[in-house]
N, C-alpha and C positions, 0 to 999 in steps of 0.2 A: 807688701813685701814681708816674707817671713827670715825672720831670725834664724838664726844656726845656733844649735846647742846639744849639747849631749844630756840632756836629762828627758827627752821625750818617753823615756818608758820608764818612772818614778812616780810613787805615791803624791808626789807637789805637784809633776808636771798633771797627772789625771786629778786632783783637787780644784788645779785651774781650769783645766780645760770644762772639768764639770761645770763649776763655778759661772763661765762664759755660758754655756749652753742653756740654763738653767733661767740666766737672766736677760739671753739675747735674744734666743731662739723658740721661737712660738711651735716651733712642732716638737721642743724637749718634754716631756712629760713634765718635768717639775716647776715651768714656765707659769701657769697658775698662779702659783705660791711666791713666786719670785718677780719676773718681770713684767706679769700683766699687775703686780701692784707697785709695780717704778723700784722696784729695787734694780740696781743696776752694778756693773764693772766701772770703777773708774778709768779715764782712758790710760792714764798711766800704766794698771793694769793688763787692762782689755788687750790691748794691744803689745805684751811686753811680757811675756814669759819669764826673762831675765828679771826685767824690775819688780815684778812679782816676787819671786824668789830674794832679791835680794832685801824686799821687807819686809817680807812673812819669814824667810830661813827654812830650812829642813824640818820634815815633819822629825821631831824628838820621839817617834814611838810608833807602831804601827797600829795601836787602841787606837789613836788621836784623829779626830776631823777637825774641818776648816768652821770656824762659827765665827758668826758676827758678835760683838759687844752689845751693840743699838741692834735692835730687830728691825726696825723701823729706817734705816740709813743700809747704804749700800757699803757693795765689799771695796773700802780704801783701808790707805794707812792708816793705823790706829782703832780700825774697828774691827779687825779680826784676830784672830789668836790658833792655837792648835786645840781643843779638848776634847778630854772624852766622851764618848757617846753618852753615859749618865748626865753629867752635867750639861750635856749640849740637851736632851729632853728637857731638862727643869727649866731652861730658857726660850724653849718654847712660847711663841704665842698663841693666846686662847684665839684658836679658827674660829670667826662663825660662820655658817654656812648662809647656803642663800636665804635665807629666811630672815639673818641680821643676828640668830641667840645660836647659843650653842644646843648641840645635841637634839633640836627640833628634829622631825621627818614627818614628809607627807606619806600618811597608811597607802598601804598599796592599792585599797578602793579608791582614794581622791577623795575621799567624803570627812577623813579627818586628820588627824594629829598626834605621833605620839613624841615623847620626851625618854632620852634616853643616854647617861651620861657616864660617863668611864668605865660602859660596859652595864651599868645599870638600869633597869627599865623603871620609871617615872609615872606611867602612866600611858593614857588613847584620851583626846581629848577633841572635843568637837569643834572648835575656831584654833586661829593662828595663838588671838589673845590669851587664851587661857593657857597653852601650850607656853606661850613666851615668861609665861607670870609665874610658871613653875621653875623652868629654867633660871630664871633671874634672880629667885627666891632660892638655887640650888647654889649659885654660882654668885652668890653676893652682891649684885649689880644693883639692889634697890638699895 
């Protein structure tokens, strides 16, 4: 059963709706990132346009997106906020790809490895190991 409201065509109501898609819906593009790793909509949420809005409020700006606090915990009360897109970058988490490190790629022969990290090339390197041991060493994980 859907709710009635007049805010369907507002920067909050497309925030949620994204929001839902993102973390429901396996054919959203950004589903990856979100809900094939359990991030989810609480039901209060999911299902409540209204109660949404009435714990998040009005976007204060139209710079502002919707972030979570915890990267790691899903969008409830208390874990989200409005901010800017700068600050919403810096709380990023470090992706790593399937390989398990960041900035790995397999060469387009298959035969090796390079490393490559905010845009900077690292190196071609012949195992997975030696590739990861750069990275690791670039990215402070040892």
């Amino acid at each position: 059963m859907f709710e009635r409201h007049s805010k369907w065509n507002t920067p909050e109501y497309r925030a949620w709706h994204n929001m839902i898609q993102r973390c429901h819906n396996p054919e959203n593009t950004g589903y990856y990132n979100y809900g094939n790793r359990g991030i989810k909509v609480c039901d209060r949420w999911r299902y409540s346009f209204k109660n949404f809005f009435e714990d998040v409020g009005a976007k204060p700006s139209p710079e502002l997106t919707l972030e979570r606090i915890d990267n790691d915990k899903g969008y409830e009360p208390g874990n989200v906020v409005w901010i800017d897109r700068e600050c919403q970058a810096n709380n990023r988490r470090k992706s790593l790809n399937k390989y398990g490190h960041l900035g790995i790629f397999r060469s387009s022969n298959g035969r090796g490895w390079y490393v490559q990290i905010k845009g900077v090339y690292l190196g071609y390197y012949q195992t997975l190991e030696e590739a990861a041991s750069i990275s690791d060493l670039v990215m402070n994980r040892r």
